[in-house]
MARPALUM-758456 format. One record per residue (C-alpha): residue in one letter; x, y, z. Coordinates in nm, 2 decimals. Layout:
% MARPALUM-758456
+------+--------+--------+--------+
! rest !     px !     py !     pz !
+------+--------+--------+--------+
!    A !      X !      Y !      Z !
...
+------+--------+--------+--------+
***
This chain:
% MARPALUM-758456
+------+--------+--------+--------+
! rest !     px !     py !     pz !
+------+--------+--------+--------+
!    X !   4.44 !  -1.32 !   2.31 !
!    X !   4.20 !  -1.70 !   2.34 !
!    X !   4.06 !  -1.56 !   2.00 !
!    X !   4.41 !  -1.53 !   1.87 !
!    X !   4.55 !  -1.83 !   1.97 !
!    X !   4.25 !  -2.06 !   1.85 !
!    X !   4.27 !  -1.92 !   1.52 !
!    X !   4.69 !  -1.97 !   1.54 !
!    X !   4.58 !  -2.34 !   1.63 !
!    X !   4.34 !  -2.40 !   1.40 !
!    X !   4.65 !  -2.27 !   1.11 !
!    X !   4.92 !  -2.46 !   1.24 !
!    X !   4.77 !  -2.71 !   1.47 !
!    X !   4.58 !  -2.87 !   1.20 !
!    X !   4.63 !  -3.07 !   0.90 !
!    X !   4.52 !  -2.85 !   0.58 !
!    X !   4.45 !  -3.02 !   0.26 !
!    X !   4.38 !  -2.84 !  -0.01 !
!    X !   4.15 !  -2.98 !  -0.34 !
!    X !   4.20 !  -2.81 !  -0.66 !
!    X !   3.90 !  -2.85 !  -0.94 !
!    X !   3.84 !  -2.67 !  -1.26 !
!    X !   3.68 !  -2.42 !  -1.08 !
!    X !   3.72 !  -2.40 !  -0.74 !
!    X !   3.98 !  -2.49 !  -0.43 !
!    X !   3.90 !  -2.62 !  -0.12 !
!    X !   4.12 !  -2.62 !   0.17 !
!    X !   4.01 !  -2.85 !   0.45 !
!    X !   4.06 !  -2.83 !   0.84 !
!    X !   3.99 !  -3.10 !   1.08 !
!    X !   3.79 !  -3.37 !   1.07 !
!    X !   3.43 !  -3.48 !   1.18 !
!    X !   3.07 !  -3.37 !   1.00 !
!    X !   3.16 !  -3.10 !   0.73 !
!    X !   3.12 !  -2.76 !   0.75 !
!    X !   3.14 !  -2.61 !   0.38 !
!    X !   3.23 !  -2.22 !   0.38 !
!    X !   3.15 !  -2.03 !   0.06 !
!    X !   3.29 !  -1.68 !   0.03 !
!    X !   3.11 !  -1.39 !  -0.14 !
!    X !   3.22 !  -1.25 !  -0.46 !
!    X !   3.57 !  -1.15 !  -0.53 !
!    X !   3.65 !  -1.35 !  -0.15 !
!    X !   3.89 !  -1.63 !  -0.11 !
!    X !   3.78 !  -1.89 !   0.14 !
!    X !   4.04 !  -1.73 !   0.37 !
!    X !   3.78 !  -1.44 !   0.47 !
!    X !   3.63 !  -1.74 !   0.70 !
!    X !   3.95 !  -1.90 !   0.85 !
!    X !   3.87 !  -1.72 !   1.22 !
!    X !   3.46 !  -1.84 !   1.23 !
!    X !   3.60 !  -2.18 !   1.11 !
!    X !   3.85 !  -2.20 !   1.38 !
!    X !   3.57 !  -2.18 !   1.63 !
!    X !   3.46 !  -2.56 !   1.49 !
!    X !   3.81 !  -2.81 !   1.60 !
!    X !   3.56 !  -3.07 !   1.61 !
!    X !   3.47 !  -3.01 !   1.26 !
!    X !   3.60 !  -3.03 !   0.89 !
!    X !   3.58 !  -2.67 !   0.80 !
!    X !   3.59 !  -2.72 !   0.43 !
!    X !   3.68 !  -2.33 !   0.31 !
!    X !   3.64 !  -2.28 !  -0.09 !
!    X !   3.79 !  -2.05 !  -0.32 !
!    X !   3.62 !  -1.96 !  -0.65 !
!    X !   3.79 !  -1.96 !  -0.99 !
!    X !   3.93 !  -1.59 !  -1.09 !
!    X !   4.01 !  -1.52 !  -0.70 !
!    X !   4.23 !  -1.57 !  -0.44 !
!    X !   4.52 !  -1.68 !  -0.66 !
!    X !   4.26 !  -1.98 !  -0.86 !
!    X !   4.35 !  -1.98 !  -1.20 !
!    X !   4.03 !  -1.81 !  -1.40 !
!    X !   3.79 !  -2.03 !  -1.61 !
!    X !   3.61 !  -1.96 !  -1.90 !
!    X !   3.23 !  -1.80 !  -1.84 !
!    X !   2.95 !  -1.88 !  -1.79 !
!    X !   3.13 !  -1.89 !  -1.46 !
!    X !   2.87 !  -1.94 !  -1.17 !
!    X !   2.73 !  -2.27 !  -1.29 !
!    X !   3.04 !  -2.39 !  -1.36 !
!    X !   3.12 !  -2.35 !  -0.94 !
!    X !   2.80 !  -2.55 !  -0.83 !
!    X !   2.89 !  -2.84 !  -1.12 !
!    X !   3.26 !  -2.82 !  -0.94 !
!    X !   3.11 !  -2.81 !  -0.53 !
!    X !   2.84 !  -3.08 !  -0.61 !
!    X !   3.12 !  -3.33 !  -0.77 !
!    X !   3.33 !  -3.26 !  -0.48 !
!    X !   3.05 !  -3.35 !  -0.20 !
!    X !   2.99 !  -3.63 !  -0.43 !
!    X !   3.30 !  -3.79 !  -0.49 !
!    X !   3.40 !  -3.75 !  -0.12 !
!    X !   3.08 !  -3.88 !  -0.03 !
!    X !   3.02 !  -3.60 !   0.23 !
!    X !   2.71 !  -3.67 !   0.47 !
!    X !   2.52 !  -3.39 !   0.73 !
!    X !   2.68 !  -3.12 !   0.56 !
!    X !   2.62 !  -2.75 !   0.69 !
!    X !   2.67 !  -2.50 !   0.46 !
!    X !   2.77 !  -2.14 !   0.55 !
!    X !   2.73 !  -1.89 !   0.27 !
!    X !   2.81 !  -1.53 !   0.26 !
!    X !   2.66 !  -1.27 !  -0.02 !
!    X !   2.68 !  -1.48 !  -0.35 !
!    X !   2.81 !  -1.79 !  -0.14 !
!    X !   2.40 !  -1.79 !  -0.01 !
!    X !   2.30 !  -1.85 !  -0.36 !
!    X !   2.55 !  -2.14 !  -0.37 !
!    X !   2.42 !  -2.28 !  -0.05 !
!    X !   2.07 !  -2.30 !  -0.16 !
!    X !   2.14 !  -2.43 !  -0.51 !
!    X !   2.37 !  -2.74 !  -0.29 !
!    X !   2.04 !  -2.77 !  -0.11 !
!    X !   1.80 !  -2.82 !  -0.36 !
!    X !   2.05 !  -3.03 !  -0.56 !
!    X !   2.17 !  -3.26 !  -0.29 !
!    X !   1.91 !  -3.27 !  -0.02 !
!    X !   2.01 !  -3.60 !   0.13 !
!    X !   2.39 !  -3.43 !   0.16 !
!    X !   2.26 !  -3.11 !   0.35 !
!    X !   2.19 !  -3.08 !   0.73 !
!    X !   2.14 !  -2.74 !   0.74 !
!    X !   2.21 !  -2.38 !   0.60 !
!    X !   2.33 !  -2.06 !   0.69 !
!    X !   2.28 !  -1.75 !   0.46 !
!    X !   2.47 !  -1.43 !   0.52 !
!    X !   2.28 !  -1.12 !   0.36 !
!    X !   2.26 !  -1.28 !   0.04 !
!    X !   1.97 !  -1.17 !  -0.18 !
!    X !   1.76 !  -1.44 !  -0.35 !
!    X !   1.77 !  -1.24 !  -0.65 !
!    X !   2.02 !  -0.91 !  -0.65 !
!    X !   1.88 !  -0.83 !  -0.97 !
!    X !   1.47 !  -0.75 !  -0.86 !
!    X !   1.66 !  -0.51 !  -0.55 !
!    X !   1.92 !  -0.38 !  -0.77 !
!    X !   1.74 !  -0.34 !  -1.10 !
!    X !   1.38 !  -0.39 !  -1.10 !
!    X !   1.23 !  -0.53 !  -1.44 !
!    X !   1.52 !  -0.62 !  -1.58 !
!    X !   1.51 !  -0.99 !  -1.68 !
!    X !   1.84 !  -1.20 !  -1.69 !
!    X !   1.79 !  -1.23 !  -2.04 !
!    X !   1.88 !  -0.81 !  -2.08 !
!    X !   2.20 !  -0.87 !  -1.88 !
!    X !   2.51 !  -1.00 !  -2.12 !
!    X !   2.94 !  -0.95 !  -2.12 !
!    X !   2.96 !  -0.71 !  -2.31 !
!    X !   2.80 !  -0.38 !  -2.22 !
!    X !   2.94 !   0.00 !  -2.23 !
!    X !   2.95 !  -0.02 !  -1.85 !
!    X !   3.16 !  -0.36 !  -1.85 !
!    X !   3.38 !  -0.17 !  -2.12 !
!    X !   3.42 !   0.09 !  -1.87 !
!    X !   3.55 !  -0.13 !  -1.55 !
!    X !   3.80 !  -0.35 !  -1.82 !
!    X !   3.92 !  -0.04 !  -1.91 !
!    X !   4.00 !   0.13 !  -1.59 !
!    X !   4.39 !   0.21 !  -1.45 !
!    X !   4.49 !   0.09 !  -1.13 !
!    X !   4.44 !   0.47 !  -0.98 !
!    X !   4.08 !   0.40 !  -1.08 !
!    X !   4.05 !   0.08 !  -1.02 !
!    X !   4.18 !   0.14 !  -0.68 !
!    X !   3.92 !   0.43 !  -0.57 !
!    X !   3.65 !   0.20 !  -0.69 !
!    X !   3.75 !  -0.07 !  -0.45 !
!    X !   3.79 !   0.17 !  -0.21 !
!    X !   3.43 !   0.31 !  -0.20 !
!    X !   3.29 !  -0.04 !  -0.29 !
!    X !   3.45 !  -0.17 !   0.06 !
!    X !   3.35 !   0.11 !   0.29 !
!    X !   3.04 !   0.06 !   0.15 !
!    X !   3.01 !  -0.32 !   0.27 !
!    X !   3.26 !  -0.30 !   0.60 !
!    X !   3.29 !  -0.07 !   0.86 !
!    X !   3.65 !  -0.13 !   1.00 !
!    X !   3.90 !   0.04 !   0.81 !
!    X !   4.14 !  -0.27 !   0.84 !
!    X !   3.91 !  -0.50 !   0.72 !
!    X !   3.81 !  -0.26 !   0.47 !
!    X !   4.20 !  -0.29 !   0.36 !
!    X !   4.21 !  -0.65 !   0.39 !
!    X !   3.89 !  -0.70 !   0.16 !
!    X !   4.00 !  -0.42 !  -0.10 !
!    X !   4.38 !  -0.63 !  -0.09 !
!    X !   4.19 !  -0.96 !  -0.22 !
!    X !   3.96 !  -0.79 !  -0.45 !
!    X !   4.28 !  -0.63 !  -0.60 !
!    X !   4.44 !  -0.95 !  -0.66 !
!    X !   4.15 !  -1.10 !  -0.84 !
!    X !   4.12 !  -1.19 !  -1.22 !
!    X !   3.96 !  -0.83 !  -1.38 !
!    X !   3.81 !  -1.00 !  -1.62 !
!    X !   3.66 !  -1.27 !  -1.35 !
!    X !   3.53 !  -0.92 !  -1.16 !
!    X !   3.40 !  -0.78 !  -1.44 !
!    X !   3.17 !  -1.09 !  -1.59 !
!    X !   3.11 !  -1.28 !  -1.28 !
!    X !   2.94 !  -1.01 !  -1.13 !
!    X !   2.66 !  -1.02 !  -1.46 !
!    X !   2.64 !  -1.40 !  -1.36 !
!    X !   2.55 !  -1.25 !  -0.99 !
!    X !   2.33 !  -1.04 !  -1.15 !
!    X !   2.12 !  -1.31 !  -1.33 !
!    X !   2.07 !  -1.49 !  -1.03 !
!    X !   1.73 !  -1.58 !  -0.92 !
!    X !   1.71 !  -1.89 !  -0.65 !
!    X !   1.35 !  -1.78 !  -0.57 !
!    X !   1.25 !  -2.06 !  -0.76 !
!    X !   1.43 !  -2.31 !  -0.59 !
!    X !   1.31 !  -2.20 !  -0.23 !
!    X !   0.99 !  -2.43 !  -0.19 !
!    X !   1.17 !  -2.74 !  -0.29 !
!    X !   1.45 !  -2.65 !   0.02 !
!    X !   1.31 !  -2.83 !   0.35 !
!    X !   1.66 !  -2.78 !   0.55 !
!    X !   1.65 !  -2.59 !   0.89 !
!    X !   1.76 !  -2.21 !   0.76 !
!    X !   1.95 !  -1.97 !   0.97 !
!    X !   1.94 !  -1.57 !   0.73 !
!    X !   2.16 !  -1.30 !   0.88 !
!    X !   2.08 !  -0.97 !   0.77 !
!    X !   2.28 !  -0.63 !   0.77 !
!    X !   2.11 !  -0.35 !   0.89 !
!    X !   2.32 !  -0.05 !   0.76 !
!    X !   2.28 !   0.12 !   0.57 !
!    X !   1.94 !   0.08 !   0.51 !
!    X !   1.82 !  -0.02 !   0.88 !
!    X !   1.52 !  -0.24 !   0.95 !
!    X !   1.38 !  -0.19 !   0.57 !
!    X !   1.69 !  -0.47 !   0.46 !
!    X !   1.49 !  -0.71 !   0.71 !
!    X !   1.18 !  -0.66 !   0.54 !
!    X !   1.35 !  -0.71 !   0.23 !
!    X !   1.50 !  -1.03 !   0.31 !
!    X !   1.17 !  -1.17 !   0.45 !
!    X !   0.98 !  -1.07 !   0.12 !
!    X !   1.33 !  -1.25 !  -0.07 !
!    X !   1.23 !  -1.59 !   0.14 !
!    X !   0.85 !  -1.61 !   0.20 !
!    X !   0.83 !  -1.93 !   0.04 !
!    X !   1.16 !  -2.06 !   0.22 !
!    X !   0.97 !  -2.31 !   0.50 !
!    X !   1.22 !  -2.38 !   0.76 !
!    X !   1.38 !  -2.05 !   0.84 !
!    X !   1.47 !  -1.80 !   1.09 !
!    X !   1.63 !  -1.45 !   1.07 !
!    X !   1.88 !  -1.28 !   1.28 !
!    X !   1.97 !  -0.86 !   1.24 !
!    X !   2.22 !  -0.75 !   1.28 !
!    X !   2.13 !  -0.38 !   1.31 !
!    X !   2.51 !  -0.24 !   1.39 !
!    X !   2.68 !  -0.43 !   1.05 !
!    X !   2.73 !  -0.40 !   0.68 !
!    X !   2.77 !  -0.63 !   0.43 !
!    X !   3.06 !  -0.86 !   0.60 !
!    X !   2.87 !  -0.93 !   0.89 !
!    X !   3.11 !  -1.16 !   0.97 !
!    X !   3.40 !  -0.90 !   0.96 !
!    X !   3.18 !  -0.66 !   1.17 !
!    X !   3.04 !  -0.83 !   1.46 !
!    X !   3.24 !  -1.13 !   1.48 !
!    X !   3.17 !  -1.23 !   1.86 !
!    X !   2.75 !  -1.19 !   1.78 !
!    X !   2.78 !  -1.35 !   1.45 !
!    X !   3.03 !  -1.66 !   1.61 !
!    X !   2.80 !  -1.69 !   1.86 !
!    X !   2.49 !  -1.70 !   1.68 !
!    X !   2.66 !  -1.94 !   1.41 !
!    X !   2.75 !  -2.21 !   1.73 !
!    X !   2.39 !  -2.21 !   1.85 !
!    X !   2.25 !  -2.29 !   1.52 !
!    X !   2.47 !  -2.55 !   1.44 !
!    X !   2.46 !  -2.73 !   1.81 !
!    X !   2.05 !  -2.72 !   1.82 !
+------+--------+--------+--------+
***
């Protein structure tokens, strides 16, 4: 019930602003130093409205990416297109000891803001993002071999809504374990441009911020998902960052992908202590 009325406060009780940009919105709660929330793929900023509302003191600044959450799609390259948008946004509001929460793809984000505007960032928390998906998910494939248009990308543009639907479905249980926020997740990933889906996942897929990592001095906070492939995905993750400096690791050996969605008291908690060192 104190959960649920924080979160009803932080909604109501709170002036929202919303800032629209080519190729993102932001909504903003509060005031006091930022903290910017960056969704994974195919997320809406509302997936981290509850861990926002555990910072009144704050100005939870909770973005939404073109192609998602009812933002009107933009042309791609898409992913580069998001960091141009985020880093005139800190810029032309002139935002100071930022903190910068990123889930999945929004840890990619984070780190690009941090090598881009060091003087902006305070400090950074990654949530089981990969530093590059693609050396995990398809080893020796360079970004170059990735491009639009592929049989597989044919495929998924091509697909009904029965199989569309029963794609979601597995892709969901296979990152959350609560079958309502498996429902809520699969609901916004529904909703989003196909097309968006479709592409912006290749951009995902070219990713590589391993090269940025020895030029990022912030304090670093990585959470980690331990199902389903148990203490092996910390491993992973360390190998991902070795030449991050300042950072520390959390496991979370009970949650998938949304870590957020699956231990939300842990990961709250563990999110407040980093930020109040």
């Amino acid at each position: 019930m104190k959960k649920a009325l924080l979160l009803f406060y932080f909604t109501l009780g709170i002036a929202s602003l919303v800032f629209a940009q080519n190729s993102i919105s932001i909504e903003s709660f509060g005031k006091g130093d930022p903290i910017l929330f960056l969704p994974g793929f195919a997320t809406p900023g509302e997936v981290w409205k509850e861990n926002a509302s555990q910072f009144p003191d704050n100005n939870s600044l909770l973005v939404t990416y073109a192609g998602f959450g009812q933002v009107a799609p933009v042309e791609m390259p898409w992913f580069g297109k998001l960091k141009t948008d985020l880093i005139k946004y800190i810029n032309e509001k002139n935002l100071r000891q930022i903190t910068v929460v990123g889930h999945s793809m929004g840890g990619n984000l984070a780190l690009e803001l941090a090598a881009a505007l060091p003087d902006h960032i305070q400090r950074i928390i990654i949530v089981d993002a990969l530093s590059c998906m693609r050396e995990i998910m398809m080893p020796g494939v360079s970004a170059d071999a990735l491009g639009y248009e592929s049989p597989y990308n044919d495929q998924l543009l091509a697909m009904d809504e029965t199989a569309k639907s029963n794609y979601l479905d597995q892709m969901t249980q296979n990152m959350i374990t609560q079958p309502d926020e498996q429902r809520k997740v699969k609901s916004w990933m529904e909703s989003a441009d196909h097309k968006t889906f479709v592409y912006g996942y290749v951009d995902l897929l070219k990713l590589d911020s391993r090269p940025l990592l020895p030029t990022i001095k912030q304090p670093t906070l990585i959470y980690v998902a331990g199902q389903p492939f148990g203490v092996g995905a910390l491993e992973t993750m360390k190998k991902q960052y070795e030449d991050l400096e300042n950072k520390e690791f959390v496991f979370a050996a009970e949650s998938k992908h949304y870590i957020m969605l699956d231990q939300k008291d842990w990961f709250n908690q563990q999110l407040k202590t980093f930020i109040t060192k």
